[in-house]
matplotlib code that plots the C-alpha trace (Angstrom):
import matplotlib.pyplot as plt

x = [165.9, 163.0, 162.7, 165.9, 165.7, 162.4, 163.0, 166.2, 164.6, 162.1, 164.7, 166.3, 163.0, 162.3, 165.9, 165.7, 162.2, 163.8, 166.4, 164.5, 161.8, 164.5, 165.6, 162.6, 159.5, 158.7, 156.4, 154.2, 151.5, 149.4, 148.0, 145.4, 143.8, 141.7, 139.0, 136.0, 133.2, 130.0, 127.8, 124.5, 121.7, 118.4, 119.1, 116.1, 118.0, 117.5, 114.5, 115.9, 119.1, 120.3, 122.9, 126.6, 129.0, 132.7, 134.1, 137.9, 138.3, 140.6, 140.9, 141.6, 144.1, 146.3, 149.4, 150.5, 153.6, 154.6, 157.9, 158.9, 161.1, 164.1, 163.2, 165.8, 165.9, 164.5, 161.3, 160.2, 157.1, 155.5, 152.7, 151.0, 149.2, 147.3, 145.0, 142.5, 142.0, 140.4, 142.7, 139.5, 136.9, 138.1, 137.4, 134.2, 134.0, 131.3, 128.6, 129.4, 131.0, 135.4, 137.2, 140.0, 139.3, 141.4, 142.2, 144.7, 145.9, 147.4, 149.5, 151.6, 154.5, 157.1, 159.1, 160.0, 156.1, 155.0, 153.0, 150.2, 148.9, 145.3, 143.7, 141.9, 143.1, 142.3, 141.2, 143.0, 139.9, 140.6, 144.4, 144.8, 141.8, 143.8, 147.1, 145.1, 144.3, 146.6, 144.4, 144.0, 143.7, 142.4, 139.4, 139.1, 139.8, 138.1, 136.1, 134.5, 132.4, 131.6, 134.5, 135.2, 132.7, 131.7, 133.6, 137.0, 135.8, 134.1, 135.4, 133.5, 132.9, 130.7, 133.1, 134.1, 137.0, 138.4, 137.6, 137.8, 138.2, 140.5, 143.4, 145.1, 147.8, 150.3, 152.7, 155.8, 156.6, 157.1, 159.0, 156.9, 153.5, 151.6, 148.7, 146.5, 143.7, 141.6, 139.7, 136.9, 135.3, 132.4, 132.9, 129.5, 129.5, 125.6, 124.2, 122.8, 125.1, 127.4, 128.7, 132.5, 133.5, 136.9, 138.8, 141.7, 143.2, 146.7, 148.6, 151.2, 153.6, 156.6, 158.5, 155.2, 152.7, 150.3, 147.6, 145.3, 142.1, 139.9, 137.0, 135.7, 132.0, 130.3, 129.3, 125.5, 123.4, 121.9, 123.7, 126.5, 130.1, 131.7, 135.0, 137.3, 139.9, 141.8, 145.6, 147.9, 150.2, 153.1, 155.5, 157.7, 155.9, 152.6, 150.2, 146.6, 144.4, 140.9, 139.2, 135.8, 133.5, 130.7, 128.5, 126.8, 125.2, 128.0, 128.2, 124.4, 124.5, 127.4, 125.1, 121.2, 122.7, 124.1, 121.1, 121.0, 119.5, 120.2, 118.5, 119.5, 122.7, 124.2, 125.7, 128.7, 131.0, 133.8, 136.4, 138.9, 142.0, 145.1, 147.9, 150.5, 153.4, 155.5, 158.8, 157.1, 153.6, 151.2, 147.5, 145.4, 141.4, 139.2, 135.5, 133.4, 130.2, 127.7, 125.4, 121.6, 120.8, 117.3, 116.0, 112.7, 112.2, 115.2, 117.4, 121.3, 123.0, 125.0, 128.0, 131.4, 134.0, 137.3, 140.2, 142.9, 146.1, 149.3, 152.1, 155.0, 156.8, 158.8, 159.2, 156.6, 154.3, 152.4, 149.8, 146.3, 143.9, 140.7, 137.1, 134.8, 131.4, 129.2, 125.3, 122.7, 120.3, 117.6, 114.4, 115.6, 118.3, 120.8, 124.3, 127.0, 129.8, 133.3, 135.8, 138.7, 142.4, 144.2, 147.9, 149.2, 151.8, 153.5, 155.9]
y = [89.5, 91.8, 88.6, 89.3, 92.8, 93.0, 91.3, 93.7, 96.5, 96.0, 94.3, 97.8, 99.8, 97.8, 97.8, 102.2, 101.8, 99.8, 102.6, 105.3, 103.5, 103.2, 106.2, 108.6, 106.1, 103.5, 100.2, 99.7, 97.3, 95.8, 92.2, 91.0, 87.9, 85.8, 83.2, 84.8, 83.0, 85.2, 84.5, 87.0, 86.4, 86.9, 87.1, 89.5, 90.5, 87.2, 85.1, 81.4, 82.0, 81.1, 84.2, 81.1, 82.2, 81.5, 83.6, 84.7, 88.4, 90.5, 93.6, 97.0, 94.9, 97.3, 98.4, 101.8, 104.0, 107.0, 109.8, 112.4, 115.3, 117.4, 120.7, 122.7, 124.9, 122.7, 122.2, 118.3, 117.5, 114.5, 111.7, 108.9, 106.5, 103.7, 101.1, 99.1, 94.9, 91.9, 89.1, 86.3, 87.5, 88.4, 91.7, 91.5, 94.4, 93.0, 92.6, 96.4, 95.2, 96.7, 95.1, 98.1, 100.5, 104.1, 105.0, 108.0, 109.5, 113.2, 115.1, 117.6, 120.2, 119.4, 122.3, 123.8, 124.6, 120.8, 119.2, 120.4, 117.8, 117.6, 115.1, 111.9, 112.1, 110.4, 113.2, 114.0, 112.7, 109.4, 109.6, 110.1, 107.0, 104.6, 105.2, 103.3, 100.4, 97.8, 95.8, 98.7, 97.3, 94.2, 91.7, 92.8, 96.9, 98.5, 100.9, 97.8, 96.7, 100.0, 100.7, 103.9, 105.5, 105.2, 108.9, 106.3, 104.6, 105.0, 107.8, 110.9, 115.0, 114.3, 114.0, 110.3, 108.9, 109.3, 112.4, 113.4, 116.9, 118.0, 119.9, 118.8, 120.9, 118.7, 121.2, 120.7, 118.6, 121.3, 119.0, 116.4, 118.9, 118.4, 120.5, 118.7, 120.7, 119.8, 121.1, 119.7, 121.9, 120.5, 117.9, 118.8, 121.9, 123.5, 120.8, 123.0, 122.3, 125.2, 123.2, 123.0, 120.4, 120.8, 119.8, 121.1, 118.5, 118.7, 115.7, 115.5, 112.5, 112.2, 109.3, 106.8, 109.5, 110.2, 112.6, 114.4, 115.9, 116.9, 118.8, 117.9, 119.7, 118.9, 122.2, 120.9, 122.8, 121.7, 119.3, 118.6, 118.1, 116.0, 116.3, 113.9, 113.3, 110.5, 109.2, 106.3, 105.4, 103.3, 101.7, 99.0, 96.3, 97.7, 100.1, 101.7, 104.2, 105.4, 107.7, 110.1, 110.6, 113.5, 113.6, 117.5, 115.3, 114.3, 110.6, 110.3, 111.7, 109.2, 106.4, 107.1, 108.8, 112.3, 115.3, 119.1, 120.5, 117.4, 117.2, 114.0, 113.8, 112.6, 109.2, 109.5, 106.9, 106.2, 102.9, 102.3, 99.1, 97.7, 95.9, 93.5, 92.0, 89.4, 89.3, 88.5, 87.6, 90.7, 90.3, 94.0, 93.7, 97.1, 98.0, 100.6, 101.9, 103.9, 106.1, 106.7, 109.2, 110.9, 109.8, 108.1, 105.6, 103.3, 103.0, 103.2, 102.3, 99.5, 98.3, 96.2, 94.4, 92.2, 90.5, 89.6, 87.8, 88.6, 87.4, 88.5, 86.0, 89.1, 93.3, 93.0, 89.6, 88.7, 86.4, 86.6, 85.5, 87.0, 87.7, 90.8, 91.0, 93.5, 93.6, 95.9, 98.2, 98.0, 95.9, 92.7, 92.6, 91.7, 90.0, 89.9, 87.5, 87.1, 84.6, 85.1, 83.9, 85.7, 87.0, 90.6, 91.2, 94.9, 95.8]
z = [59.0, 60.2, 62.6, 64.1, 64.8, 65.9, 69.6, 69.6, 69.6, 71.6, 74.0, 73.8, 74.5, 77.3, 78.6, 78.5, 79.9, 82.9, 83.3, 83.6, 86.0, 88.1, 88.1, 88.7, 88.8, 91.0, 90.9, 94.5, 95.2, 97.9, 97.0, 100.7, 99.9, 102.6, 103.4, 104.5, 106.4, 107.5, 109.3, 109.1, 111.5, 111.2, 108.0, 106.2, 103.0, 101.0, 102.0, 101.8, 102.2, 105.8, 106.3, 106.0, 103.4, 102.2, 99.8, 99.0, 99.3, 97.8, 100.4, 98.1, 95.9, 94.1, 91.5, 90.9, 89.6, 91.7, 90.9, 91.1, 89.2, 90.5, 89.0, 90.8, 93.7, 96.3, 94.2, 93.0, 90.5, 92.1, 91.2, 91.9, 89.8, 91.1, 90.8, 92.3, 90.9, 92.2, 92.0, 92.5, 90.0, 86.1, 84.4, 82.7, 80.4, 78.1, 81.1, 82.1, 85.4, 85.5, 88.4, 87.6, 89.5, 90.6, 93.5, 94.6, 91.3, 91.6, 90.3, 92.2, 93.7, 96.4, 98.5, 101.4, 101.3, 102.0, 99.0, 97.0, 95.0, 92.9, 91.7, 93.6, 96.6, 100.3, 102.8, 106.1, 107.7, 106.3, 106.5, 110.1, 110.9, 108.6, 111.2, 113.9, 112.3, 112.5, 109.5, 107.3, 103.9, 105.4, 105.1, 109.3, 108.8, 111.2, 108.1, 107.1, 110.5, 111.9, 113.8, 112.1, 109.8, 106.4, 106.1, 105.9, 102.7, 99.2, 96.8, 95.3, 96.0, 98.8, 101.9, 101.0, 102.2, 98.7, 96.8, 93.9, 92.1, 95.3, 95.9, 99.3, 100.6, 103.3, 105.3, 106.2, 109.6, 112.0, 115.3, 114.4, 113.9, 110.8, 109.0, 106.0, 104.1, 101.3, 98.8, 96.5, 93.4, 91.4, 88.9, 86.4, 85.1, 84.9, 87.3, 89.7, 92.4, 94.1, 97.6, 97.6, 100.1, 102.1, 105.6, 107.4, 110.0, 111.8, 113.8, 116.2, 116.4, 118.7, 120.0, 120.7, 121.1, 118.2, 118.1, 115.6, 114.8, 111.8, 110.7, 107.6, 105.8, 101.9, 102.2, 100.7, 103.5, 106.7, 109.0, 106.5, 109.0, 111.3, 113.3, 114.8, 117.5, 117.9, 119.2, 119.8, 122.7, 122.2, 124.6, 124.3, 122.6, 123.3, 122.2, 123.0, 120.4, 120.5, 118.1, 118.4, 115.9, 116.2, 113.4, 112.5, 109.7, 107.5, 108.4, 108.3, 105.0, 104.1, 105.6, 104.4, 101.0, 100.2, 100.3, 100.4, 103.5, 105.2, 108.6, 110.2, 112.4, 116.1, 114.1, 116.1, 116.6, 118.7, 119.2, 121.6, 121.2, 121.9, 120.2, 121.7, 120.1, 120.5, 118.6, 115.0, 116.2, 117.2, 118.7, 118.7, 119.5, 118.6, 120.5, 118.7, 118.8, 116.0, 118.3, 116.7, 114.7, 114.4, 112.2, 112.8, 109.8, 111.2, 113.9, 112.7, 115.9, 117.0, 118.7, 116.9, 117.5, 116.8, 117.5, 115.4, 115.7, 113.3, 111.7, 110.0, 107.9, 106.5, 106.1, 103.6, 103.6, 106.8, 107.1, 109.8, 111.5, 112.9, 114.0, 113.7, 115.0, 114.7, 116.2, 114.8, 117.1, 114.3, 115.0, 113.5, 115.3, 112.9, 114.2, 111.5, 112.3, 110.2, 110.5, 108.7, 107.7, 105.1, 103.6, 102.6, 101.2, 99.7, 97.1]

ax = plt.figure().add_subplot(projection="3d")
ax.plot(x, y, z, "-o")
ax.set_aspect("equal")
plt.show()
């Protein structure tokens, strides 16, 4: 008997689950998997090995539940829950290595105000660069190869592109202005540390003209900021977009490891591209350069670039194909060469 009832109930449970999922929660994902052959010459990391490799990646794989709650007058409670997996390589727990990762997870307020939401949270700084790259969330996005900074990736209180412990505060679109601030507070109480990172960005989209800029500080002393402007022109089937990149030390620090009193800076970078398409096909290339910084022990610049064809089989799955190379001002010389194919699809 106990049988019998068991799958009923929890046919039932599941069945209420269902409802109410659909009626103030939903599911979203991104699964990017691709063949990836580098190509890394010299090669000075690993004596013996000649720089050739094929691997499948798994670009920023992810699942996540996001709501929100009516709670009257104009006002919503609003989340987000996701998370980051690697659809190639299992989740070894017992070796101390967790391919389940989080990534944005915040909790928040919805209103005439905008949204104010705190938590883990991407910065405007990042936001704004990931709205130029057609192969964001990629095996060829542009954050990976130096075509945008290191300030567009990783996750902590630092100024990453991620960070955690923040408040961000989105206004309202104002005729198609819109203002983004964040604020980071200190994660380890007694530790010594009193810097409170933050930013404050706005953009401005209208028709096929987008355009924004961003300051964005870890508050640790010394040459700790960076700003930003950027923008995208679209007509027709085409498009053109370029970003700047001055460094007041923060992308330094994001490169040669987070430091009070930092003293290194001038890492800027900048990019420039274009897209194309072509009813469901779409080719956009990218150029970028990292500028030097000064510091003396090792010379950080270099210049990138890629071109990457397109194609969308639906709304939400597309497959491509593409190459990024990116050569290194540092003695050795290095050239890093990626050829990739790959599929993405979103739910």
């Amino acid at each position: 008997m106990i049988k019998k009832i068991l799958p009923t109930m929890i046919g039932a449970a599941l069945a209420g689950g269902m409802t109410a999922a659909a009626a103030d929660v939903a599911i979203f994902g991104h699964i990017d998997e691709a063949l990836l052959y580098s190509d890394v010459s010299p090669n000075t990391a690993t004596p013996g090995f000649d720089g050739k490799d094929t691997n499948l990646v798994c670009t920023t794989c992810s699942i996540g539940f996001k709501g929100s709650e009516d709670l009257g007058n104009g006002l919503s409670a609003i989340f987000s829950l996701d998370f980051q997996y690697d659809i190639n390589n299992r989740n070894q727990a017992s070796s101390g290595t967790n391919s389940v990762l989080d990534r944005d997870q915040w909790v928040g307020l919805a209103g005439g105000f905008g949204k104010v939401r705190v938590g883990t949270i991407s910065t405007g700084y990042k936001s704004h660069g990931a709205m130029l790259d057609p192969g964001y969330r990629t095996v060829a996005q542009m954050r990976d190869h130096g075509i945008q900074s290191s300030l567009h990736s990783g996750a902590g209180e630092e100024g990453q592109g991620r960070a955690t412990n923040t408040f961000r505060w989105d206004s309202p679109d104002y005729s198609g202005f819109k203002a983004v601030v964040t604020y980071t507070v200190d994660s380890n109480e007694g530790d010594g540390e009193d810097n409170n990172p933050w930013g404050v960005g706005g953009s401005y989209e209208n028709g096929g003209i987008l355009v924004f800029a961003d300051y964005l500080t870890n508050g640790r002393g010394g040459d700790d900021d960076a700003w930003k402007v950027g923008g995208k022109y679209s007509m027709n089937n085409f498009a053109v977009f370029a970003q700047y990149e001055s460094d007041g030390g923060l992308i330094s620090q994001s490169e040669n490891g987070f430091v009070s009193n930092n003293t290194i800076n001038g890492a800027d970078v900048w990019m420039v591209g274009g897209s194309a398409t072509f009813g469901s096909n779409t080719v956009y290339a990218a150029y970028g350069q990292g500028d030097d910084d000064n510091n003396p022990s090792f010379d950080s610049g270099y210049d990138a670039w890629e071109l990457v064809g397109v194609h969308s089989m639906s709304k939400n799955t597309l497959a491509y194909a593409g190459y990024v190379n990116k050569n290194e001002d540092d003695p050795t010389g290095v050239e890093r060469q990626h050829f990739t194919v790959g599929m993405k699809h979103k739910f």
